[in-house]
mmCIF file of the protein (N, C-alpha, C, O) and its ligand, coordinates in Angstrom:
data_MODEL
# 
_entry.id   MODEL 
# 
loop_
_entity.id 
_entity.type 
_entity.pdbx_number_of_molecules 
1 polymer     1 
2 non-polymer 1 
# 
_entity_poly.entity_id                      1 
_entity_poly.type                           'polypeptide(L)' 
_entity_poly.nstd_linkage                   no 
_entity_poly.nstd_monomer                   no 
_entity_poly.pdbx_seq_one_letter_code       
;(UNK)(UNK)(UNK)(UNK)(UNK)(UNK)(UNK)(UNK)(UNK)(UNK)(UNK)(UNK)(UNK)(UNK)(UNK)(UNK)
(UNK)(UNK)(UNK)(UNK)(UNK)(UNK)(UNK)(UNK)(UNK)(UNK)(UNK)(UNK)(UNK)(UNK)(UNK)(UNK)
(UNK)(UNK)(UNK)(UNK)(UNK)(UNK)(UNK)(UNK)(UNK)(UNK)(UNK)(UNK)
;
_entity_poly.pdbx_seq_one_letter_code_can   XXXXXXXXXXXXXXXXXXXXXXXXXXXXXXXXXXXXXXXXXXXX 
_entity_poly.pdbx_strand_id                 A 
# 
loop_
_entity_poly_seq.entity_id 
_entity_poly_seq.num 
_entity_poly_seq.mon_id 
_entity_poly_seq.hetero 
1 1  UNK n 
1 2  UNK n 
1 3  UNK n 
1 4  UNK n 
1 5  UNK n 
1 6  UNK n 
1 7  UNK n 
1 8  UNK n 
1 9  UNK n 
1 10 UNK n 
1 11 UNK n 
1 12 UNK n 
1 13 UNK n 
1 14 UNK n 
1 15 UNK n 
1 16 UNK n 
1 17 UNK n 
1 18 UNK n 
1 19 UNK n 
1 20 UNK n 
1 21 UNK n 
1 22 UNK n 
1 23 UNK n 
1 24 UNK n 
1 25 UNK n 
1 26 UNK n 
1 27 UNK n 
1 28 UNK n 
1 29 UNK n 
1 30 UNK n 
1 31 UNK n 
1 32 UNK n 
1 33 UNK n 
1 34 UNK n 
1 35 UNK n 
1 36 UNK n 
1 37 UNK n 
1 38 UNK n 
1 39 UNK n 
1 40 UNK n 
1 41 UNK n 
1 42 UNK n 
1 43 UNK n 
1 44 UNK n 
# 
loop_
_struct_asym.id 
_struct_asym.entity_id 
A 1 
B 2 
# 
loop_
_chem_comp.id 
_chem_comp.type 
_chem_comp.mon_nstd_flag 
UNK 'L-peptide linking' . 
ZN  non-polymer         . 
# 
_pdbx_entity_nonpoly.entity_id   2 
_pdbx_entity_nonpoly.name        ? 
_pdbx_entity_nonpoly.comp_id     ZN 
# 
_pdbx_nonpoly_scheme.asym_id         B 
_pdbx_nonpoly_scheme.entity_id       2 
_pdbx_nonpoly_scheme.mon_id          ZN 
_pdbx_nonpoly_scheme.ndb_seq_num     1 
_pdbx_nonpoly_scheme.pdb_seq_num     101 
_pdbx_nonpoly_scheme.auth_seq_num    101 
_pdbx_nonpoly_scheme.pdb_mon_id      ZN 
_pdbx_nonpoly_scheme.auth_mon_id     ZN 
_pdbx_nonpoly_scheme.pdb_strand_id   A 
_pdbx_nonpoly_scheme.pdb_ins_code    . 
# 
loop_
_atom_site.group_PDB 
_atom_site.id 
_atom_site.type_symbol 
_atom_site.label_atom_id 
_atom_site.label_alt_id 
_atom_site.label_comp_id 
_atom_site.label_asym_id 
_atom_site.label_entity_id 
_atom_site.label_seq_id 
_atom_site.pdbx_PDB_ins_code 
_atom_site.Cartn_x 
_atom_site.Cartn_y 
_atom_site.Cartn_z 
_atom_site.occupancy 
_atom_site.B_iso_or_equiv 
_atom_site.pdbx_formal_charge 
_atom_site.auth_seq_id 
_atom_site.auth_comp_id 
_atom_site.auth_asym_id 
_atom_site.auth_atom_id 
_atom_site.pdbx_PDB_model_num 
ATOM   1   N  N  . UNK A 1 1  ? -1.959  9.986  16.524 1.00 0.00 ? 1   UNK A N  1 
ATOM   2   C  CA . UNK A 1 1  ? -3.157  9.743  17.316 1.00 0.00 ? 1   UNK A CA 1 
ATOM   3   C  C  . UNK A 1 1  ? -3.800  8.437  16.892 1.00 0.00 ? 1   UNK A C  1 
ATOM   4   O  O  . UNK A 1 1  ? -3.684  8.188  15.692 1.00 0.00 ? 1   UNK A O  1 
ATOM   5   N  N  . UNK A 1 2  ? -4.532  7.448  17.718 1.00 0.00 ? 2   UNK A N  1 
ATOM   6   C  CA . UNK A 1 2  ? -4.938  6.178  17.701 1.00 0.00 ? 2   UNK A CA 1 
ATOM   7   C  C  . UNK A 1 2  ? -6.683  6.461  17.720 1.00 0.00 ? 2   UNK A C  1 
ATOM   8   O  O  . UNK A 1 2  ? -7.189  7.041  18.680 1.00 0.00 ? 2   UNK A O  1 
ATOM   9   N  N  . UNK A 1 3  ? -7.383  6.057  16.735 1.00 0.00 ? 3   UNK A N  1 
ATOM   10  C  CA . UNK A 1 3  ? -8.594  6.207  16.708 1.00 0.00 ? 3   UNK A CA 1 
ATOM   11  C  C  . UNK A 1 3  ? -9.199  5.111  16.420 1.00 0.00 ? 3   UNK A C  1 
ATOM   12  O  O  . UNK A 1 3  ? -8.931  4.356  15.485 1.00 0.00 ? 3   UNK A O  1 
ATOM   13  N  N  . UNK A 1 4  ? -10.371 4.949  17.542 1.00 0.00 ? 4   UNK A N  1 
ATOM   14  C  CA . UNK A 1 4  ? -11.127 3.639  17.513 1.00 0.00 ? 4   UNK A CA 1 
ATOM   15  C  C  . UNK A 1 4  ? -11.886 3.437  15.937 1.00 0.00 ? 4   UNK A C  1 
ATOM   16  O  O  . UNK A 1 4  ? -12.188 4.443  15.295 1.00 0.00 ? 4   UNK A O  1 
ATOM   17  N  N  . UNK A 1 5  ? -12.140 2.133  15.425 1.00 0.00 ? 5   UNK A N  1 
ATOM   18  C  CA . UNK A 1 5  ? -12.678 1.801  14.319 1.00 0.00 ? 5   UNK A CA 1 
ATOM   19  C  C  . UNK A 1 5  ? -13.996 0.513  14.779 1.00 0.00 ? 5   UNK A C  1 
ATOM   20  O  O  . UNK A 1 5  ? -13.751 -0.657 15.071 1.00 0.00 ? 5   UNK A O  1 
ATOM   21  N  N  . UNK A 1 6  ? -14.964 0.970  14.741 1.00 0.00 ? 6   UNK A N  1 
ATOM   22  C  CA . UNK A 1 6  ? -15.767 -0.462 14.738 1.00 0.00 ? 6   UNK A CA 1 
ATOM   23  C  C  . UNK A 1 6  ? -16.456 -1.015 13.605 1.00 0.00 ? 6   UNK A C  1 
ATOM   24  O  O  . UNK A 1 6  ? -17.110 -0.428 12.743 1.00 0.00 ? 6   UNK A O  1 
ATOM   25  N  N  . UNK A 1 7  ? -16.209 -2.210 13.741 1.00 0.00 ? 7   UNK A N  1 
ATOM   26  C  CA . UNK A 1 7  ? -16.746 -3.337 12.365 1.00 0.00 ? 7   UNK A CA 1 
ATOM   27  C  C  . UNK A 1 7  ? -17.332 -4.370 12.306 1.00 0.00 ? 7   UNK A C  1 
ATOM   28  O  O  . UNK A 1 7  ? -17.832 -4.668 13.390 1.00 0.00 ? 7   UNK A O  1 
ATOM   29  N  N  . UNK A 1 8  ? -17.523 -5.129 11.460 1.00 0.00 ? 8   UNK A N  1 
ATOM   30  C  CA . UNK A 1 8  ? -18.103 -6.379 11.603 1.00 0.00 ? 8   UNK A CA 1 
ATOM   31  C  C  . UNK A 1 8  ? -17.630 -7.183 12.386 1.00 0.00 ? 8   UNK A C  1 
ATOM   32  O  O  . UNK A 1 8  ? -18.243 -7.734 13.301 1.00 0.00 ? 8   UNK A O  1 
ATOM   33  N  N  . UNK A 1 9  ? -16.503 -7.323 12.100 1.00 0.00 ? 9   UNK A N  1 
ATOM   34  C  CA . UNK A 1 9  ? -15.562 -8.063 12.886 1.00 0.00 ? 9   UNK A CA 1 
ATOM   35  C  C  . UNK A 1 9  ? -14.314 -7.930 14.157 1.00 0.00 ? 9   UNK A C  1 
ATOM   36  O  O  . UNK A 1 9  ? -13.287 -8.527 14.479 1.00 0.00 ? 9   UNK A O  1 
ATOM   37  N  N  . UNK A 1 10 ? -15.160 -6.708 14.643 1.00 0.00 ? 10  UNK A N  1 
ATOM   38  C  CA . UNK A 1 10 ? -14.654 -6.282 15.954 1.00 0.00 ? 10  UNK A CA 1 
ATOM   39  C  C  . UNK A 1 10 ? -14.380 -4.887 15.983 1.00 0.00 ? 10  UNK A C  1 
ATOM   40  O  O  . UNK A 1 10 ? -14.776 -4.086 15.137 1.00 0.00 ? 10  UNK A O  1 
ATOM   41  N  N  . UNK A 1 11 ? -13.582 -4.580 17.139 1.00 0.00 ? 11  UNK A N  1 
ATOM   42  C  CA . UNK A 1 11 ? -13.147 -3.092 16.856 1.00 0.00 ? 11  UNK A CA 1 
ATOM   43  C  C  . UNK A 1 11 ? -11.827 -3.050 16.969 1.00 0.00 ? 11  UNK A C  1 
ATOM   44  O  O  . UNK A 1 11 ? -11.165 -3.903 17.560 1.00 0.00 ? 11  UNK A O  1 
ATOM   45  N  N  . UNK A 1 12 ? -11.221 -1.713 16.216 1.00 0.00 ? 12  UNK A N  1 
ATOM   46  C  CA . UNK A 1 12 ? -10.165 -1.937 15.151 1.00 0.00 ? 12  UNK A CA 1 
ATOM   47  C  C  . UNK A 1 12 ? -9.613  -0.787 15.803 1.00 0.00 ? 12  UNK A C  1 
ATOM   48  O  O  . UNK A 1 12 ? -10.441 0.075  16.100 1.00 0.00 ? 12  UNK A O  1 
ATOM   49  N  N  . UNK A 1 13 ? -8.076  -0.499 16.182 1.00 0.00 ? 13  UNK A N  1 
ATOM   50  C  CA . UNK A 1 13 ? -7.859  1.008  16.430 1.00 0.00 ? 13  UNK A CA 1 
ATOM   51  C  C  . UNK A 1 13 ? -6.501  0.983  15.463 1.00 0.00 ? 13  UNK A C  1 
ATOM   52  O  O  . UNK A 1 13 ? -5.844  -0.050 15.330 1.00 0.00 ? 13  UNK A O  1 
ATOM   53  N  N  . UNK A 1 14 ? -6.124  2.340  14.746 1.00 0.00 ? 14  UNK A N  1 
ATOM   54  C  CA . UNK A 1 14 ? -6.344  2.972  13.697 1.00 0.00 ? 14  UNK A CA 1 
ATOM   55  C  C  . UNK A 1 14 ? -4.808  3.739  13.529 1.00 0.00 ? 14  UNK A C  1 
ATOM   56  O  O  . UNK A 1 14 ? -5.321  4.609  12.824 1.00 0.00 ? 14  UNK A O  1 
ATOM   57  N  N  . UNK A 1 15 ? -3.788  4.034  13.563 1.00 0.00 ? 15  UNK A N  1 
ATOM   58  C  CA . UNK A 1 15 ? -2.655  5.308  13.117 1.00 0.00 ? 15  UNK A CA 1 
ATOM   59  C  C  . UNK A 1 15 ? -3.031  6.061  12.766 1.00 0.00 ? 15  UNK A C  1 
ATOM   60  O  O  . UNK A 1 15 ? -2.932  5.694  11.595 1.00 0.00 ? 15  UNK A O  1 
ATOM   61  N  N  . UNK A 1 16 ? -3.609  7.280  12.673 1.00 0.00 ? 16  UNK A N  1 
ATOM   62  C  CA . UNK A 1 16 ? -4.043  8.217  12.029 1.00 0.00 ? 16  UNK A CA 1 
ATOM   63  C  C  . UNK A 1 16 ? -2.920  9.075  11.362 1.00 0.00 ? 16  UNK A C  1 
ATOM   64  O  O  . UNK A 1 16 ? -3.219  9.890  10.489 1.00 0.00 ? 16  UNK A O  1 
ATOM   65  N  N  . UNK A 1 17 ? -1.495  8.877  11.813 1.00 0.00 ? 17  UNK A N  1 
ATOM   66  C  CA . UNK A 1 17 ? -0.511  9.289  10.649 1.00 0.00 ? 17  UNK A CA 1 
ATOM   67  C  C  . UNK A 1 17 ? -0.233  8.375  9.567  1.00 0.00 ? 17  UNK A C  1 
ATOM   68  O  O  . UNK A 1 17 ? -0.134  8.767  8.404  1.00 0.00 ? 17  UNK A O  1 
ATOM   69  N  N  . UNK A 1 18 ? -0.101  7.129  9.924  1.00 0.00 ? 18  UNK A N  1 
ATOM   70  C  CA . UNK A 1 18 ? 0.159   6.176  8.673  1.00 0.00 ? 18  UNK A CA 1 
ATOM   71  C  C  . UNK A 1 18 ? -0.934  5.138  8.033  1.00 0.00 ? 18  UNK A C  1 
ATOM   72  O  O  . UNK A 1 18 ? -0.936  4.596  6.927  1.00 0.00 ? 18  UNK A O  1 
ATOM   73  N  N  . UNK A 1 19 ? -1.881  5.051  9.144  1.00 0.00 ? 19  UNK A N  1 
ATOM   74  C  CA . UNK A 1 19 ? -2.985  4.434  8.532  1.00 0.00 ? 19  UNK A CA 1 
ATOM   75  C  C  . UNK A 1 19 ? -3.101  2.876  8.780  1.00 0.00 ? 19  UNK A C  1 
ATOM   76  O  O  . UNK A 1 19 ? -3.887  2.144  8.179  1.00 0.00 ? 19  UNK A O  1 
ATOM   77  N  N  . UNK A 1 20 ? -2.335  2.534  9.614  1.00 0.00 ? 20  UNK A N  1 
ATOM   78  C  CA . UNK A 1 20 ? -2.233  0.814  10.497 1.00 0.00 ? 20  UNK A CA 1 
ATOM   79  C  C  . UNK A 1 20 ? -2.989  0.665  10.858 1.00 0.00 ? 20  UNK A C  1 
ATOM   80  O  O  . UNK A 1 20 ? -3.551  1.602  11.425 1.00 0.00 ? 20  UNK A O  1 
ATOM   81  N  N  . UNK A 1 21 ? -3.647  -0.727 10.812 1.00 0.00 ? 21  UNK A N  1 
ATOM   82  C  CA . UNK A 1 21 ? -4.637  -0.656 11.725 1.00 0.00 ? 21  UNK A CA 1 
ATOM   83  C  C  . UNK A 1 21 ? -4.344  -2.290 12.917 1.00 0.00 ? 21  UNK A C  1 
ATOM   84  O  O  . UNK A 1 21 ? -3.867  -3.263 12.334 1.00 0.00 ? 21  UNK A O  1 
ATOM   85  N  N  . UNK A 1 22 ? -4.640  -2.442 14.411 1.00 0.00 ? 22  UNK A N  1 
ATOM   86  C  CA . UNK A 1 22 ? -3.980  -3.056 15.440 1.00 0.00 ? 22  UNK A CA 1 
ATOM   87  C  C  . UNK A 1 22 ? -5.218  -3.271 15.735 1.00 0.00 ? 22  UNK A C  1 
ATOM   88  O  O  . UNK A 1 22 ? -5.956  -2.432 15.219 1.00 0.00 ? 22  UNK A O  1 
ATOM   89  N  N  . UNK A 1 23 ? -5.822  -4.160 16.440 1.00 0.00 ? 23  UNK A N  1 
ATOM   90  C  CA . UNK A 1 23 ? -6.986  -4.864 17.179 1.00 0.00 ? 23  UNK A CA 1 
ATOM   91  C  C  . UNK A 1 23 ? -6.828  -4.723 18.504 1.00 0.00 ? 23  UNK A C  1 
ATOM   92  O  O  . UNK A 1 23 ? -7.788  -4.550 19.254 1.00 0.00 ? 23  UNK A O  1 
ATOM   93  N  N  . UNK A 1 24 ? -5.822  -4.774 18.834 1.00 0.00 ? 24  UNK A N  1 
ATOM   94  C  CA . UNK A 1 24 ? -5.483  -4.591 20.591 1.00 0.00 ? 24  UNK A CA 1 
ATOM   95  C  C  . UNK A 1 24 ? -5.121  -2.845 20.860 1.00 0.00 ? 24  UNK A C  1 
ATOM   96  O  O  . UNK A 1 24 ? -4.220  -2.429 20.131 1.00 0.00 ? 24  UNK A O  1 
ATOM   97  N  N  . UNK A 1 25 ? -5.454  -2.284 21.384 1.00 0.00 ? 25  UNK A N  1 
ATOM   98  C  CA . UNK A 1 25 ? -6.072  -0.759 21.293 1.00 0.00 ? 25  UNK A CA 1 
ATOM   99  C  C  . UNK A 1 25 ? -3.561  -0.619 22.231 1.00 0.00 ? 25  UNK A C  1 
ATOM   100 O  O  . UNK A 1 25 ? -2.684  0.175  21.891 1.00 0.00 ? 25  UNK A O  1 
ATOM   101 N  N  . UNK A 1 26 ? -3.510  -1.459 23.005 1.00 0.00 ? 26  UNK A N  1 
ATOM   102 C  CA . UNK A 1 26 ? -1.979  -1.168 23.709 1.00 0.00 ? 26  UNK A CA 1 
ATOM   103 C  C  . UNK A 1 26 ? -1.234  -1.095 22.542 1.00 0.00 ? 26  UNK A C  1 
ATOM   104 O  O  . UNK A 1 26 ? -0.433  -0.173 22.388 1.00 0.00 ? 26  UNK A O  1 
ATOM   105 N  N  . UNK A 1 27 ? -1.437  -2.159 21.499 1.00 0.00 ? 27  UNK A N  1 
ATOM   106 C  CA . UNK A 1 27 ? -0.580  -2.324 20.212 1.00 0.00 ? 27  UNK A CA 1 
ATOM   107 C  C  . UNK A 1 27 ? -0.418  -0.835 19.533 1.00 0.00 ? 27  UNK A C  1 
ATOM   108 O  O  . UNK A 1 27 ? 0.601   -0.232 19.197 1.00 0.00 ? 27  UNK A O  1 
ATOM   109 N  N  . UNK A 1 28 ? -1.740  -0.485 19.461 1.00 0.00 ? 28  UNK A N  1 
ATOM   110 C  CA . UNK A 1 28 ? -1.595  0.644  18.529 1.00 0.00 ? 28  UNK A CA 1 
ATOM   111 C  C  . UNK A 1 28 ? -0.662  1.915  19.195 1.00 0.00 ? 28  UNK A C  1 
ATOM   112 O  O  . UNK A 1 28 ? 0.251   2.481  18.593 1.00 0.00 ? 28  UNK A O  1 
ATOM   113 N  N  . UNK A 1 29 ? -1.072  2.195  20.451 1.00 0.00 ? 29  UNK A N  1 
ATOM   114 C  CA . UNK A 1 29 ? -0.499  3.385  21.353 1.00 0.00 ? 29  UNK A CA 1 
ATOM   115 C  C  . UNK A 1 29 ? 1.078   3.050  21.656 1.00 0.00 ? 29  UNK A C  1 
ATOM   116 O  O  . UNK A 1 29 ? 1.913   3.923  21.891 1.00 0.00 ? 29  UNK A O  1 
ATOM   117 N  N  . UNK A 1 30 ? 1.400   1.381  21.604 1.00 0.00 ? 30  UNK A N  1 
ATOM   118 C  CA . UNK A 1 30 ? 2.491   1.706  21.341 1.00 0.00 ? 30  UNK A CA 1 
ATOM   119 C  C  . UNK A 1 30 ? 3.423   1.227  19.989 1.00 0.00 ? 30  UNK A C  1 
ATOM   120 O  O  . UNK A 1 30 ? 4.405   0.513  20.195 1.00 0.00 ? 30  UNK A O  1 
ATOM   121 N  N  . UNK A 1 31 ? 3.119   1.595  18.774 1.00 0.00 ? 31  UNK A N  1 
ATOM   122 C  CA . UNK A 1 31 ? 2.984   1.721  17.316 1.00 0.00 ? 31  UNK A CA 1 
ATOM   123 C  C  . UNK A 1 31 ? 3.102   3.385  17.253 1.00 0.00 ? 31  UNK A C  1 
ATOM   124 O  O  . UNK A 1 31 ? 4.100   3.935  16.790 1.00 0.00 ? 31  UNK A O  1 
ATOM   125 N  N  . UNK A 1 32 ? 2.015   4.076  17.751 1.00 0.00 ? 32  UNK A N  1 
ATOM   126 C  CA . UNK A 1 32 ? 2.030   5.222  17.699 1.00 0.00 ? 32  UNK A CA 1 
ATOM   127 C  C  . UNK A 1 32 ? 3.342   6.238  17.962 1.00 0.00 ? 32  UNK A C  1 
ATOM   128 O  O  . UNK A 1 32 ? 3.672   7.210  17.281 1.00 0.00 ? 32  UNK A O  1 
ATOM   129 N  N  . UNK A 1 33 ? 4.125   5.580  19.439 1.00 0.00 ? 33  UNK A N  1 
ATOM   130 C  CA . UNK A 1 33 ? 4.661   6.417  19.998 1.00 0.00 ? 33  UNK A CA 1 
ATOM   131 C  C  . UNK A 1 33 ? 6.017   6.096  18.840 1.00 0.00 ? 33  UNK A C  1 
ATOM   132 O  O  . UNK A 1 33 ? 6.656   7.133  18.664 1.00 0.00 ? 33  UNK A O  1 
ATOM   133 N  N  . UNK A 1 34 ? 6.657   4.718  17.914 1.00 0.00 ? 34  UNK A N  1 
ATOM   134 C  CA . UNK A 1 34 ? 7.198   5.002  17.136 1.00 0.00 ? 34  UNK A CA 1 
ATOM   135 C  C  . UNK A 1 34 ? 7.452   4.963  15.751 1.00 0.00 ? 34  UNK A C  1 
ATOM   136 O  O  . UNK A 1 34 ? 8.369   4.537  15.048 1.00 0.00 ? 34  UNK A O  1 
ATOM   137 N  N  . UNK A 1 35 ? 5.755   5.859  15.452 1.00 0.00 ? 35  UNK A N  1 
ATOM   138 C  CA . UNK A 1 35 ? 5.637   5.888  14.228 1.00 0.00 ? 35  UNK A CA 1 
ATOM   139 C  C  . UNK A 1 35 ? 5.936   7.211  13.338 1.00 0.00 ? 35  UNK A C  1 
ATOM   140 O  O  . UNK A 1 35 ? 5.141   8.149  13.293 1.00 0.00 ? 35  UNK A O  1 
ATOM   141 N  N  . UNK A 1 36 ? 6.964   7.190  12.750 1.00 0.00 ? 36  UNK A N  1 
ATOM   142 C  CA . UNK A 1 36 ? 7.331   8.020  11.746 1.00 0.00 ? 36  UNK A CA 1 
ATOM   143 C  C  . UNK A 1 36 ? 6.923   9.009  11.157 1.00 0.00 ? 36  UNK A C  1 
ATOM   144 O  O  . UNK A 1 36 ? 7.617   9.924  10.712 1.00 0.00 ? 36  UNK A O  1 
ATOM   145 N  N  . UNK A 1 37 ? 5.011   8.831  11.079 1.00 0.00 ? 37  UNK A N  1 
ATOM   146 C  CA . UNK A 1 37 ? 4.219   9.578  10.254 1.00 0.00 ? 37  UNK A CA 1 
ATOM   147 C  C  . UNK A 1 37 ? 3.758   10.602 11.167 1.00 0.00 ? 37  UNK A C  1 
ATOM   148 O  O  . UNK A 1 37 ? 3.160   11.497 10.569 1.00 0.00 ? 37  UNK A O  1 
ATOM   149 N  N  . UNK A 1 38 ? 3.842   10.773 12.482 1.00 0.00 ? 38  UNK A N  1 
ATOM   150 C  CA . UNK A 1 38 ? 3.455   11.553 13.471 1.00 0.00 ? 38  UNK A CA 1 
ATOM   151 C  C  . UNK A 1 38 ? 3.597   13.118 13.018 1.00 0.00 ? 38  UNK A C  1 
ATOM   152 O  O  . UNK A 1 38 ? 3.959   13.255 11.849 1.00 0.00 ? 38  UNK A O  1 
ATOM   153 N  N  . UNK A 1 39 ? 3.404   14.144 13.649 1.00 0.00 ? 39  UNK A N  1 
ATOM   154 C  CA . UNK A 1 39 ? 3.595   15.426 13.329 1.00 0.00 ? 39  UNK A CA 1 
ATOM   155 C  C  . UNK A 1 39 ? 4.876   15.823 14.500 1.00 0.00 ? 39  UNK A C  1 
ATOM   156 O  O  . UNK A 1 39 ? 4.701   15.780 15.718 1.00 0.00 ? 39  UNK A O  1 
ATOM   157 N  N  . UNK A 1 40 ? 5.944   16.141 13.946 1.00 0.00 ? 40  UNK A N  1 
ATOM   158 C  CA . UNK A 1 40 ? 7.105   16.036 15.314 1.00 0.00 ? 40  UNK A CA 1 
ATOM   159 C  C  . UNK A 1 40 ? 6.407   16.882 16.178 1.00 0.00 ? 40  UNK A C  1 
ATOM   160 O  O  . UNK A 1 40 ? 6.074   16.227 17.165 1.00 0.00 ? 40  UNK A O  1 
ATOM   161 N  N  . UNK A 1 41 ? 6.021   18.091 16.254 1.00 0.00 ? 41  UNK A N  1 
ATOM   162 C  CA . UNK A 1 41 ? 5.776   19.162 16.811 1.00 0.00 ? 41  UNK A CA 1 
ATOM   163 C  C  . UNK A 1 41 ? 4.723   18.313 18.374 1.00 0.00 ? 41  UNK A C  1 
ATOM   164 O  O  . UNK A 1 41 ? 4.629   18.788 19.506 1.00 0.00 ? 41  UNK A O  1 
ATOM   165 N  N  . UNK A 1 42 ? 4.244   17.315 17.983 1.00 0.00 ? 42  UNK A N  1 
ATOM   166 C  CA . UNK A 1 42 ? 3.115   16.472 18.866 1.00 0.00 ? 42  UNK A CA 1 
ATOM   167 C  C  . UNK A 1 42 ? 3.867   16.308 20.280 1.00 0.00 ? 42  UNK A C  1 
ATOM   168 O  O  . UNK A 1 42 ? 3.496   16.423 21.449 1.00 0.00 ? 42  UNK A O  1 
ATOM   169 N  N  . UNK A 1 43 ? 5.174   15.968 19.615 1.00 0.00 ? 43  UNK A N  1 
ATOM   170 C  CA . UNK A 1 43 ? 6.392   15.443 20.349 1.00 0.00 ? 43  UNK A CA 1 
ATOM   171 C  C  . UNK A 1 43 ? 6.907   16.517 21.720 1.00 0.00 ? 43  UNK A C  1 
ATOM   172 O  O  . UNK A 1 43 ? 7.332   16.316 22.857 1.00 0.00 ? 43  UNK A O  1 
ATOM   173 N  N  . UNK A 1 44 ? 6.724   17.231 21.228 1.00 0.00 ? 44  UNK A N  1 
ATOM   174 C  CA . UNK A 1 44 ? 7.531   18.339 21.768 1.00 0.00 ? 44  UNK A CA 1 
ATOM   175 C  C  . UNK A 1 44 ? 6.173   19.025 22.703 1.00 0.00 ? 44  UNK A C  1 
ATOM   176 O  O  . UNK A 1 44 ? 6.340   20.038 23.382 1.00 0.00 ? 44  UNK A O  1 
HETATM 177 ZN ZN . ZN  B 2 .  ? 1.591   4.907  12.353 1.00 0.00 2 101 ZN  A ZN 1 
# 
């Protein structure tokens, strides 16, 4: 799951399995879909 972060210096969205963090909110969602740390079961 991709969770927004806001900061000083903009807003930040987030991996919540591995902990990346992407500035462009598309980057992250698609980071997400092949990131490793996911829960497989999400998958399914
Ligand atoms: Zn990740």
């Amino acid at each position: 799951m991709v969770v927004q972060t806001e900061r000083d210096d903009g807003t930040w969205y987030e991996c919540e399995g591995c902990g990346l963090m992407f500035d462009e909110r598309k980057d992250a969602r698609q980071h997400e879909q092949n990131c490793d740390s996911e829960d497989p079961s999400y998958i399914q």
